[in-house]
C-alpha positions as CSV (number, residue, x, y, z in Angstrom):
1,X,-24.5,4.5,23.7
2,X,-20.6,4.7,23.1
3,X,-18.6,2.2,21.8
4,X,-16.1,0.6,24.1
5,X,-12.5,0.9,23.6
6,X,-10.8,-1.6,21.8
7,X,-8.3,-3.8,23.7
8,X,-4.3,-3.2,22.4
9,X,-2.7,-6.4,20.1
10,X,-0.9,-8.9,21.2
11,X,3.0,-8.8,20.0
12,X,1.6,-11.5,17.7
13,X,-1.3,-9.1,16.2
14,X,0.6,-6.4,16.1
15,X,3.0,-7.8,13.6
16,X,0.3,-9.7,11.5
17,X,-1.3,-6.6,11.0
18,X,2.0,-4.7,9.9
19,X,2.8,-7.4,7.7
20,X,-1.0,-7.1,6.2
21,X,-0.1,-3.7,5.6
22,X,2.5,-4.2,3.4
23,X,0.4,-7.4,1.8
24,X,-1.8,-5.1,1.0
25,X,0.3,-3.0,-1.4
26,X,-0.1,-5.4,-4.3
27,X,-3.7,-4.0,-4.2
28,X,-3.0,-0.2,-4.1
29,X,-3.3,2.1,-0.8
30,X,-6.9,1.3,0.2
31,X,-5.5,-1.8,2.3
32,X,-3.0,0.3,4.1
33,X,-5.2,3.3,4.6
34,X,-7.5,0.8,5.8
35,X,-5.5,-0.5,8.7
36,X,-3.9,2.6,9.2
37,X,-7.5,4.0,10.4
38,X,-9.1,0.9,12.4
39,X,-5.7,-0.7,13.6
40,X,-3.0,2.0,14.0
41,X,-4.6,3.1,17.7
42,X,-4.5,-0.2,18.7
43,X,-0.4,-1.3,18.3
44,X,2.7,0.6,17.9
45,X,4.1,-1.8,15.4
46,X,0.7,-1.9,13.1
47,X,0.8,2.4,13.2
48,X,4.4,2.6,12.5
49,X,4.1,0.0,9.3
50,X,0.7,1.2,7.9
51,X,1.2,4.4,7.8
52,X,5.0,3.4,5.9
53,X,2.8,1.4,3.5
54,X,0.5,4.0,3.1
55,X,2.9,6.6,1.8
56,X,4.6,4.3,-0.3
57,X,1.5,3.1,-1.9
58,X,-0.2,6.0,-2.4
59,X,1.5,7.6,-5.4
60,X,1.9,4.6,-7.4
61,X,-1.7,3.5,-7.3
62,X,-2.7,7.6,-8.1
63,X,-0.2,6.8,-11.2
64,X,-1.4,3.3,-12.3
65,X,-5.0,4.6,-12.2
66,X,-4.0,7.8,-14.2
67,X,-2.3,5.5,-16.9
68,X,-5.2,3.3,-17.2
69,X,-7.9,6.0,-17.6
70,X,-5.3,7.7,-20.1
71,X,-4.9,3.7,-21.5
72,X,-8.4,3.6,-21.9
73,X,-9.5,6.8,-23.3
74,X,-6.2,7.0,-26.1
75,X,-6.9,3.5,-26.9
76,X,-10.1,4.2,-28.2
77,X,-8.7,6.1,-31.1
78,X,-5.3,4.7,-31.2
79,X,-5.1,1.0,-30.1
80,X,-1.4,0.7,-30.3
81,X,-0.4,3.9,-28.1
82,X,-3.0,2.9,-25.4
83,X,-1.7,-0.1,-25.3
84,X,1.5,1.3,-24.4
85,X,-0.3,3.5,-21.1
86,X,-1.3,-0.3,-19.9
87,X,2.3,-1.9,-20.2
88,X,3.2,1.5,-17.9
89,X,0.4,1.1,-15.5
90,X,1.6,-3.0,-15.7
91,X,5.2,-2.2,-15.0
92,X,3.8,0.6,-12.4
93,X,1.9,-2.1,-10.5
94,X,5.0,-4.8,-10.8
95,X,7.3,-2.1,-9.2
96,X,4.6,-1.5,-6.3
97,X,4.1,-5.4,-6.0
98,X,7.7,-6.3,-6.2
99,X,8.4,-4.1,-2.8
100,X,5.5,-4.7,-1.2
101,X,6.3,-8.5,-0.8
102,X,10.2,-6.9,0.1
103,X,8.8,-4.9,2.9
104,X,6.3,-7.8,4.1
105,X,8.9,-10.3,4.2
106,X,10.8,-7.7,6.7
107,X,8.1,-7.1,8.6
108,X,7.0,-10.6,9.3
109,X,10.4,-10.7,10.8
110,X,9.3,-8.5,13.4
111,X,12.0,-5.6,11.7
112,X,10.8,-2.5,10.8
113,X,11.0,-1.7,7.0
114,X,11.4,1.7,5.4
115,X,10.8,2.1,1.7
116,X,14.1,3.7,0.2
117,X,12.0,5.9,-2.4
118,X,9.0,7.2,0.0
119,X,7.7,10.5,-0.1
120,X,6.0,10.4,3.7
121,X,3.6,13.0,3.2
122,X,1.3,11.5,5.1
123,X,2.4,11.8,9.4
């Protein structure tokens, strides 16, 4: 038994989902990724936005994660200096919340919003 198609978004939808995209960045890449595979078919808007978040998200959140493991294991041995990976992976996750909210903000305006430091390896 197949699976119907899914019906295209409203204007509205569309641009709720976008702006979820971008939302999502405070949590890493998984919400963007997320939408980007079960939304992106169904609105123009929704692909063009998650896929932006995506590949702005996607290196910081690798990065924060690499600091904290490096936090963690280094801070066993040397409290001090692994404390100093988790102020990285803080200011990391700052950086990555700080234009997120930017880009959502634009979005929910119905504008599109590209991230002025985005790799786009993702298509």
């Amino acid at each position: 038994m197949t699976n119907p198609a899914k019906p295209p978004l409203t204007p509205a939808e569309d641009k709720q989902w976008a702006f979820l995209a971008h939302c999502g960045g405070v949590l890493g890449c998984i919400p963007s990724a997320l939408i980007y595979k079960f939304m992106a078919g169904r609105g123009p808007f929704t692909a063009q936005e998650s896929l932006e978040a995506l590949n702005f998200t996607l290196p910081p959140t690798i990065l924060a994660l690499a600091l904290n493991i490096i936090a963690l294991v280094v801070g066993i041995f040397s409290p001090s200096v692994g404390t100093v990976f988790s102020m990285l992976a803080l200011i990391v996750w700052v950086f990555l919340t700080v234009w997120s909210v930017i880009a959502a903000i634009q979005v929910s305006r119905g504008n599109p919003y590209r991230y002025p430091w985005n790799l786009r390896r993702i298509q």
